[in-house]
N, C-alpha and C positions, 0 to 999 in steps of 0.2 A: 530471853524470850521464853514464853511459858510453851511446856511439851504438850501437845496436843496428839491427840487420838486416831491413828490409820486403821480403823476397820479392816479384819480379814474376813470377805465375805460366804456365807456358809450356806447351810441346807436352810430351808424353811421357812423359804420369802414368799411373801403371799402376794393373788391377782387385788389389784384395788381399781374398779370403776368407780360409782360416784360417789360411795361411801367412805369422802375424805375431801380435806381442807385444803381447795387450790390454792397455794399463791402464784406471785410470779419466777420467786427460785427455785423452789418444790413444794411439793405435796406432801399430808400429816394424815397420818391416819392413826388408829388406836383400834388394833385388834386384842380383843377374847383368846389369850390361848388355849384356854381349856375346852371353849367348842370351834375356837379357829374361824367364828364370824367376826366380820369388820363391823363396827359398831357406828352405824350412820348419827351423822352429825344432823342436829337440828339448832336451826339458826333464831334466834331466840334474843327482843329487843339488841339486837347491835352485835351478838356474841355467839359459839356453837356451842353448842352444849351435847354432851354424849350419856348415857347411860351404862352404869357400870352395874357389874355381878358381885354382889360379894363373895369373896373367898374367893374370887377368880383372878387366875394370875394373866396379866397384861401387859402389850410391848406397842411400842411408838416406833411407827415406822414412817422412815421419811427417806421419799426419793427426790436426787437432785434431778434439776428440768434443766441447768443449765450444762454447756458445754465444755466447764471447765471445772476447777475442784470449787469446794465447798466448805464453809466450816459452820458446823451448827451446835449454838451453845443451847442445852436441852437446861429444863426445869422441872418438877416434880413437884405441885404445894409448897413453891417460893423456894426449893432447895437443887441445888447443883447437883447434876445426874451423876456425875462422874468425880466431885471432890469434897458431895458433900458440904459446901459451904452455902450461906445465902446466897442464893443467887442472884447475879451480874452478870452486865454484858461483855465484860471485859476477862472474862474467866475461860477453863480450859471445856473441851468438848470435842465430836467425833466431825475427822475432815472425811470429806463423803468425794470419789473420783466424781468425772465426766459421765452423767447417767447414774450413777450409782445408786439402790436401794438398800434399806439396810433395817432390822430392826433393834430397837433399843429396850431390851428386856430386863433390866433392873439396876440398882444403884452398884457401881464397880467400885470392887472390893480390890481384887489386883488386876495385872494385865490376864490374866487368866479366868475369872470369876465375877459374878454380879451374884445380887442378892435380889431374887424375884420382886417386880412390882407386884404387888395384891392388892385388890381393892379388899377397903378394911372400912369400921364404922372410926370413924374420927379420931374418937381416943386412943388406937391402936394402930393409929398413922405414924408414918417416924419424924416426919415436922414436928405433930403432935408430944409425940415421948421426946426430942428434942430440946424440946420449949420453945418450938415455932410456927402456932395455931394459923396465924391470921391469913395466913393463904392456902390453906387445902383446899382442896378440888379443882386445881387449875395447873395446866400442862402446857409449858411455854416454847418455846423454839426462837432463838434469836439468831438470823443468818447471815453471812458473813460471805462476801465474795472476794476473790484474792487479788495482791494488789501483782500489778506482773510487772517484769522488768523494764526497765527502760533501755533506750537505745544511750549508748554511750558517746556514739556521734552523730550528726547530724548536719545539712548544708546550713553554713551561715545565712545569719537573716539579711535583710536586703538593707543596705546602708549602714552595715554594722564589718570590722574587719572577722575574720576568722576567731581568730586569740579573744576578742571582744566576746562573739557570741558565746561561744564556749564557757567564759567564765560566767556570763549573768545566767545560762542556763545551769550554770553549776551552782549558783546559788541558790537561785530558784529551788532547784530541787534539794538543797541542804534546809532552804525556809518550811518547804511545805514537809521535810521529814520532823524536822522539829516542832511543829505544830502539831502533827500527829502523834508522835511521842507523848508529849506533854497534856495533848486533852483527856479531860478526866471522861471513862465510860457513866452513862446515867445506869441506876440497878435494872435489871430489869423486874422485876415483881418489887411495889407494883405499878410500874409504870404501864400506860398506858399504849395497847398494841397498833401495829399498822390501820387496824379499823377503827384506831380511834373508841375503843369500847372501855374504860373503867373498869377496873376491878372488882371496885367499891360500888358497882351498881346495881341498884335496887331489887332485890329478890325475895317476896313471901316467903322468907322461912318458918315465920309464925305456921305454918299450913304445911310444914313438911310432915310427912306421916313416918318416919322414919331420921336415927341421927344422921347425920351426913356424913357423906364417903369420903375415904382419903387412900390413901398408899400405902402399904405395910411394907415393912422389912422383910422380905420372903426368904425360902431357902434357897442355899448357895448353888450356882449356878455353874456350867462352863459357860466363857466366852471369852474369846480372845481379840487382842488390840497388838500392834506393836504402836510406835511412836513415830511421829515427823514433822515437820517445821511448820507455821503457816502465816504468810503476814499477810493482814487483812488489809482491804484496799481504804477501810476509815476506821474510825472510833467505834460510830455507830453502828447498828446493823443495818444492812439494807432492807431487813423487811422480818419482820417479828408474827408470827403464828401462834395463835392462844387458844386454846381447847379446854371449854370446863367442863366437871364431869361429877355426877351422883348419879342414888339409887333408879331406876326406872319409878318407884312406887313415888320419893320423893319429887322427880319429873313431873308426874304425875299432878302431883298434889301443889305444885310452883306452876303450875297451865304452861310449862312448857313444852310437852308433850299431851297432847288430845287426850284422852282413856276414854277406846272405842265403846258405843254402845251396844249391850248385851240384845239379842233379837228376843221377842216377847215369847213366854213359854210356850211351848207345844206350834210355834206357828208354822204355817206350812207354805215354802213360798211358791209349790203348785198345786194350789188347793181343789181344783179343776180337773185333775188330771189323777189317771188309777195309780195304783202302786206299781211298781217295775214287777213285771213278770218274766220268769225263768223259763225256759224250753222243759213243757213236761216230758212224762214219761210218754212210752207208748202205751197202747192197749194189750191189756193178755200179757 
């Protein structure tokens, strides 16, 4: 069984109201570290989309909603957060407690260290210098709930002896562990998320004013991990979260963000009305 990620949880978790992506396991957010705002998502043909800073270093934070552990295989521009490898569902990532919040600030180097995410212009992404273009600017999250134990006895079923039930329920659960075992994970990037949204879907990049954003290799990091077991309750995830993400000016220019209208020169919007007056002096 692949060693999977125990988070040690530290200083520096941030409040998120609605600037972040419900699901029904947890929530995804993508904060700014460098000014420490949460970067609201804007919902855009079928998919969210965020705006990034460049040169700005950024962390994926994701709190578990459920009552029990969690394991969330993260992605970064189609590449594994934590091995490095393309990304799959079936790969290693961070088990998040009961409630747990947690942020993911760069690709890990050992249990000690990550190397800062940056929003970077494309060619300066590590997909990119890799030789793996075809999915930057998309940040995946594939979630995993745990499978829990079973009961080892149980009252015989009705018409069946003791000895009887016991074995077909032992087989039973010998069938559905070997099916599990054996099904293959689908990758995730770039499979198609919980919304149903393509990867591959249509975007005016002819009309980006700007190259497009991706992840750098940032400098080296503390963060620490130790290790622990986690057997997931299927193959599949229960429930996959996809956040893409470029320049504001790019946003801009793709009509997935508005760019508000400038107010006409000199206009006054109480044109009626004196100018603010101060408490003069006295007289003498």
């Amino acid at each position: 069984m692949k060693r999977l990620f125990l988070f040690a949880m530290t200083a520096g978790l941030t409040t998120i109201c609605e600037a972040q992506v419900q699901g029904s396991i947890a929530d995804v957010a993508i904060i700014d570290r460098d000014s420490g705002a949460v970067l609201s998502p804007h919902f855009f043909h079928g998919e969210y989309w965020v705006a990034g800073r460049p040169g700005a270093r950024y962390a994926i934070e994701i709190r578990n909603r459920l009552g029990e552990r969690m394991l969330a295989v993260t992605s970064v521009d189609g590449v594994n957060v934590v091995s490095g490898a393309t990304a799959a569902w079936d790969q290693t990532g961070y088990v998040f407690g009961s409630g747990e919040r947690y942020q993911i600030t760069g690709w890990r180097k050992t249990d000690a260290e990550v190397a800062a995410f940056t929003f970077t212009d494309s060619p300066n992404s590590y997909a990119e210098r890799t030789g793996r273009p075809a999915n930057v600017g998309v940040i995946g999250v594939a979630l995993f709930r745990e499978r829990q134990p079973q009961l080892m006895y149980a009252p015989p079923a009705i018409g069946q002896s003791s000895g009887r039930a016991l074995a077909a329920r032992a087989a039973e659960s010998d069938s559905n562990s070997a099916a599990s075992a054996d099904a293959k994970a689908s990758p995730m990037m770039p499979a198609p998320s919980a919304m149903q949204a393509p990867l591959t879907s249509s975007v005016p990049r002819a009309t980006a004013a700007a190259p497009k954003l991706g992840t750098g290799h940032g400098e080296r990091e503390y963060s620490y991990v130790n290790h622990t077991e986690f057997q997931r309750m299927q193959s599949q995830p229960n429930e996959v979260i996809r956040i893409r993400y470029d320049s504001l000016d790019n946003l801009f220019a793709m009509g997935i963000i508005k760019r508000p209208r400038p107010a006409a020169p000199g206009a006054n919007p109480f044109p009626a009305s004196p100018e603010q007056q101060y408490v003069p002096d006295p007289q003498g």
